[in-house]
Each structure stands twice: as C-alpha cells, then as structure tokens.
Backbone as JSON, one array per atom type, in Angstrom:
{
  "sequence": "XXXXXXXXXXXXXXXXXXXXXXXXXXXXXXXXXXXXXXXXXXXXXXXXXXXXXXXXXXXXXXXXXXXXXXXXXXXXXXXXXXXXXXXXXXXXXXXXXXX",
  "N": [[-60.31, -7.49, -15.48], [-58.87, -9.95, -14.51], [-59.54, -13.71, -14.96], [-58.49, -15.52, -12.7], [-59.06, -14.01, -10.77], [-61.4, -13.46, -10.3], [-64.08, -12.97, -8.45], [-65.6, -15.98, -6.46], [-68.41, -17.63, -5.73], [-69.3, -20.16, -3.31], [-71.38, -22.92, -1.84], [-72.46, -24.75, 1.07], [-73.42, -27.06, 2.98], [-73.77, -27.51, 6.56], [-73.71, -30.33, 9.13], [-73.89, -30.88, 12.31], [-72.87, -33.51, 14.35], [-72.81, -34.32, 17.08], [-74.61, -32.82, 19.66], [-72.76, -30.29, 21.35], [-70.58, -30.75, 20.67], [-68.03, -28.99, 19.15], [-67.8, -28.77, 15.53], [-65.8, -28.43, 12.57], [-66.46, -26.37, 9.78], [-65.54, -26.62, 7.47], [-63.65, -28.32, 4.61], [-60.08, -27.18, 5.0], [-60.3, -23.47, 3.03], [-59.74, -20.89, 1.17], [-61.68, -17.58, 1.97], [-63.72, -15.18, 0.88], [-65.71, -13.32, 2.52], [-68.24, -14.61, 4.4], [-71.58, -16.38, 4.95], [-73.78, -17.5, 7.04], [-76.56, -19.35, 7.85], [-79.23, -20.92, 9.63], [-80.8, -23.75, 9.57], [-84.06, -24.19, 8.47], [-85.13, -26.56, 9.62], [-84.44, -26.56, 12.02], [-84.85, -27.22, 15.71], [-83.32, -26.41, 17.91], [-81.23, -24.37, 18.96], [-77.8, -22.98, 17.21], [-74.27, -22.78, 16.93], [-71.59, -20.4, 16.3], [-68.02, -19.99, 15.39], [-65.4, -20.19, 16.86], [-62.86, -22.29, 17.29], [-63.53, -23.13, 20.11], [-65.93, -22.51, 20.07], [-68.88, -22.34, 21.7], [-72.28, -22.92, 23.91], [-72.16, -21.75, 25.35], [-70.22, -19.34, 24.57], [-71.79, -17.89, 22.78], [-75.29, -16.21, 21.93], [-76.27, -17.69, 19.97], [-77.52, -18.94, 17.34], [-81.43, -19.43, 15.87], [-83.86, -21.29, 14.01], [-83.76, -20.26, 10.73], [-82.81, -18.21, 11.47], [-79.76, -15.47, 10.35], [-76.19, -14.83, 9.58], [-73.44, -12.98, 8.76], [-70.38, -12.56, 8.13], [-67.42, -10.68, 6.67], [-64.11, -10.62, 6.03], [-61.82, -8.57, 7.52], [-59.07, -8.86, 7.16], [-59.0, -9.68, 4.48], [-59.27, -12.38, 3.89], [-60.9, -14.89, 5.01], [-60.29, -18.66, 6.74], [-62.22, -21.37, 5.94], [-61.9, -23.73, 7.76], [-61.25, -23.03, 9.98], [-63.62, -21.93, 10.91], [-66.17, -22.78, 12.67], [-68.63, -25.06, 14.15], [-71.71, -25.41, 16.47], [-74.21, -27.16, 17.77], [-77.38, -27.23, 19.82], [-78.63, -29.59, 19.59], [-78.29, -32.95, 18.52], [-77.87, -33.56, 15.28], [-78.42, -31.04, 14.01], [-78.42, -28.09, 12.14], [-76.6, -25.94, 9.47], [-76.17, -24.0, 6.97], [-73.98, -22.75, 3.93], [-73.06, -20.08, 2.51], [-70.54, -18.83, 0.59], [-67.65, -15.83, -0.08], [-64.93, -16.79, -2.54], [-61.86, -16.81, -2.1]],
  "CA": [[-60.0, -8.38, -14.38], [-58.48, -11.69, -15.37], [-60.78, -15.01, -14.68], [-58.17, -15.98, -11.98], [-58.96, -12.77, -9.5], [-63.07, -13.23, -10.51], [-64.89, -13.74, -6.99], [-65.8, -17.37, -7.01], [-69.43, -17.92, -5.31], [-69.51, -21.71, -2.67], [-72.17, -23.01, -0.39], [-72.37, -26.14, 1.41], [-74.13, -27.1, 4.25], [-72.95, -29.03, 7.91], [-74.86, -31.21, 10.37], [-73.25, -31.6, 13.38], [-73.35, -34.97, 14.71], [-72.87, -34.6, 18.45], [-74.56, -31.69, 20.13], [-72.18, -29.84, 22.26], [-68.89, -30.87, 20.17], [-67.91, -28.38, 18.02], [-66.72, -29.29, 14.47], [-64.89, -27.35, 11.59], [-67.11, -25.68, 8.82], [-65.11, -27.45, 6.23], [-62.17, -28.5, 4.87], [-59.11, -25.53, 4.12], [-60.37, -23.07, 2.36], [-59.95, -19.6, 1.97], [-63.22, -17.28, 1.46], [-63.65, -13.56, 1.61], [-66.71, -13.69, 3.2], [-69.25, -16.16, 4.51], [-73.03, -16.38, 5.03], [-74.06, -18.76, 7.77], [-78.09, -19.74, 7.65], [-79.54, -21.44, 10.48], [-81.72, -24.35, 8.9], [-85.23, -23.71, 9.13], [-85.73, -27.42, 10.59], [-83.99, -26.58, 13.64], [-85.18, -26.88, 16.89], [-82.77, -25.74, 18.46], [-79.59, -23.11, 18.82], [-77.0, -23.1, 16.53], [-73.18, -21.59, 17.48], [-70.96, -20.4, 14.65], [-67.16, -19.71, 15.86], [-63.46, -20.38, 16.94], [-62.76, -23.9, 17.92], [-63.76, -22.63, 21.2], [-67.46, -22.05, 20.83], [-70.22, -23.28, 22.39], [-73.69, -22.5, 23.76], [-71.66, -20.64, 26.8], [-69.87, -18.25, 23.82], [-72.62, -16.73, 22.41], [-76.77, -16.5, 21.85], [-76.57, -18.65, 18.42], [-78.72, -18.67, 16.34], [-82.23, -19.92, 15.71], [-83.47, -21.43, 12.66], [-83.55, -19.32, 9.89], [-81.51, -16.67, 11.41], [-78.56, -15.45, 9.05], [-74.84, -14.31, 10.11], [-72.64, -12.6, 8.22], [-68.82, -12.15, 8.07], [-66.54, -10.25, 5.69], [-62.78, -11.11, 6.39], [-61.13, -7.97, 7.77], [-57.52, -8.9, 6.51], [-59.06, -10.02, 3.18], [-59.38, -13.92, 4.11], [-60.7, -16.25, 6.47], [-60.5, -20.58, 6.18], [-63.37, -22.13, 6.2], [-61.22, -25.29, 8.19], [-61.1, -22.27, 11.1], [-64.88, -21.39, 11.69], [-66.67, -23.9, 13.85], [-70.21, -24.45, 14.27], [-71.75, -26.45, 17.76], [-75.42, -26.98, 18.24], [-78.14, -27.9, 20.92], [-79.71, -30.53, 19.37], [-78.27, -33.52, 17.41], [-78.05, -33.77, 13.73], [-79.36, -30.3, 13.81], [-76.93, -27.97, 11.65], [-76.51, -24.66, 8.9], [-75.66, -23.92, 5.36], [-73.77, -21.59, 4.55], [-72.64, -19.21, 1.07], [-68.93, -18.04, 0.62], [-67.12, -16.14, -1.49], [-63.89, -17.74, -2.44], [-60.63, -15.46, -2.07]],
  "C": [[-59.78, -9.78, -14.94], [-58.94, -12.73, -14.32], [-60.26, -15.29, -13.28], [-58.63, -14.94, -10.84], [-61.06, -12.48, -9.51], [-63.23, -13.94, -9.13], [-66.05, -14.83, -7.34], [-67.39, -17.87, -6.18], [-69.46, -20.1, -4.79], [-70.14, -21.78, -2.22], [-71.81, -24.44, 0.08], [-72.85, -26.34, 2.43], [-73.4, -27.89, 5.17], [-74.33, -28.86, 8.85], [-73.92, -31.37, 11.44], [-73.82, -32.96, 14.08], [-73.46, -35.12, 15.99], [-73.53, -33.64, 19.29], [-73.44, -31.37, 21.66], [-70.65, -30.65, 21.71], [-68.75, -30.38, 18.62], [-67.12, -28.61, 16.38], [-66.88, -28.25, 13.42], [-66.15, -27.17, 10.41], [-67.11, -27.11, 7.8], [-63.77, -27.53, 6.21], [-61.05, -26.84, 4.33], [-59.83, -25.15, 3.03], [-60.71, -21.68, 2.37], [-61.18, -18.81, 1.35], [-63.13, -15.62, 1.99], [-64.67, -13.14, 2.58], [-68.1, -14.52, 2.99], [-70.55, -15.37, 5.14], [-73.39, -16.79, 5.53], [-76.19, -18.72, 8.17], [-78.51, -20.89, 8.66], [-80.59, -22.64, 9.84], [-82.81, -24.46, 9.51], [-85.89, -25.1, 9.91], [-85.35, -27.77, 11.84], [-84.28, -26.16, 14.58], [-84.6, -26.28, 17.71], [-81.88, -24.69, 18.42], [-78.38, -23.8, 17.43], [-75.89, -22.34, 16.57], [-72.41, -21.6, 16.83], [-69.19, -19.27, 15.65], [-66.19, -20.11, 15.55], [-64.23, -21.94, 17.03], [-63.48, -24.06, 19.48], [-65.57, -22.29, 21.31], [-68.58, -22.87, 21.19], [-71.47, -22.72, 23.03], [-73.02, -21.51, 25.44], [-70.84, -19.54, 26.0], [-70.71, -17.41, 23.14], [-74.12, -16.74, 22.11], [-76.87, -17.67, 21.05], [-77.65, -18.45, 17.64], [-80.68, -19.57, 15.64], [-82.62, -19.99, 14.49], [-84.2, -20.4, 11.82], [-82.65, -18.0, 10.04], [-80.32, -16.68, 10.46], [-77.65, -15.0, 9.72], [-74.1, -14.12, 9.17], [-71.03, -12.16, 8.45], [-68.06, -11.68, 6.97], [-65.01, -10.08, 6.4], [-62.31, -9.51, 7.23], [-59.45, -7.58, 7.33], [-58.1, -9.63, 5.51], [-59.06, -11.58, 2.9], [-59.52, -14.36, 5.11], [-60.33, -17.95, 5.83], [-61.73, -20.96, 6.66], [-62.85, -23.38, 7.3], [-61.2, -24.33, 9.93], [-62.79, -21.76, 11.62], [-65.44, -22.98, 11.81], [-68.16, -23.75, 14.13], [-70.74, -26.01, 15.32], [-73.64, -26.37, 17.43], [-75.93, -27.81, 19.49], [-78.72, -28.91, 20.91], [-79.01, -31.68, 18.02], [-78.34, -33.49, 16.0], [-78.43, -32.38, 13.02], [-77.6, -29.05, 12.95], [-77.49, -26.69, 10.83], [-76.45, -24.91, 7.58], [-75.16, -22.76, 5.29], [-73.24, -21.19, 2.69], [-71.2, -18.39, 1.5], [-68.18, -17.08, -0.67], [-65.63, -16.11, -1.58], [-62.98, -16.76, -2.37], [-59.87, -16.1, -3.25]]
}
C-alpha cells in the first residue's frame, strides 16, 4: 500500500459558543469515519448532525457518551457534520480517520 492511500488518524475538539446555534465540526475535510465524544465536563446535551440539528432532532448525547459513524459512500466532510448543545461553551472531541 503506498504512504499516500495509508489511513491517516485526526482529532480535534469544538466548543460551541452559543447554545442552540449549531456550528460546523470543522473546516473541509474529508474523513472515512468519525468518533464524536461527549466531554466529560458537560452538563448538559450535546447534538451531533446536519446543519439542521438541534435538541428537537435527536436525544444527544450526555457527557462521555461516544457516537460513531463510518461513511457509507466511503467519505464524509467534516465542514458537513454539525454539533449544537444545551449549555454554553459546553462542546465534544472527536477522532477521524482521514480519506
């Protein structure tokens, strides 16, 4: 397997700054699948989605919970998953691996 096609291991964490306005993961980037980690100093929910999600799209997640995704068509963007919470400043981390 040549270096360029070796699966590339990212993490990076987000805080959302507003609760209840959802913002982008990160910037473009594509990832075969992602890892999303609820940070264990969060009080509250945490909602991992489209552009579209929010604490009326789905349970979320409490902290430490984990979520997993593996692409289906062999890539998602990181610039396309979205993550909202209940509580200020309150936010995830998350592990990818790179396509």
């Amino acid at each position: 397997m040549a270096a360029s096609e070796t699966p590339t291991l990212v993490s990076g964490d987000k805080t959302v700054t507003a609760a209840g306005t959802a913002e982008a993961l990160g910037a473009a980037q594509r990832v075969r699948s992602i890892t999303v980690v609820a940070k264990d100093n969060n009080t509250g929910r945490v909602y991992v989605g489209g552009s579209d999600v929010a604490s009326t799209v789905n349970r979320g997640l409490q902290a430490g919970d984990v979520l997993t995704h593996t692409s289906a068509s062999g890539w998602l963007d990181l610039a396309d998953v979205y993550v909202d919470v209940d509580v200020s400043g309150e936010g995830i981390d998350y592990y990818a691996v790179k396509a």
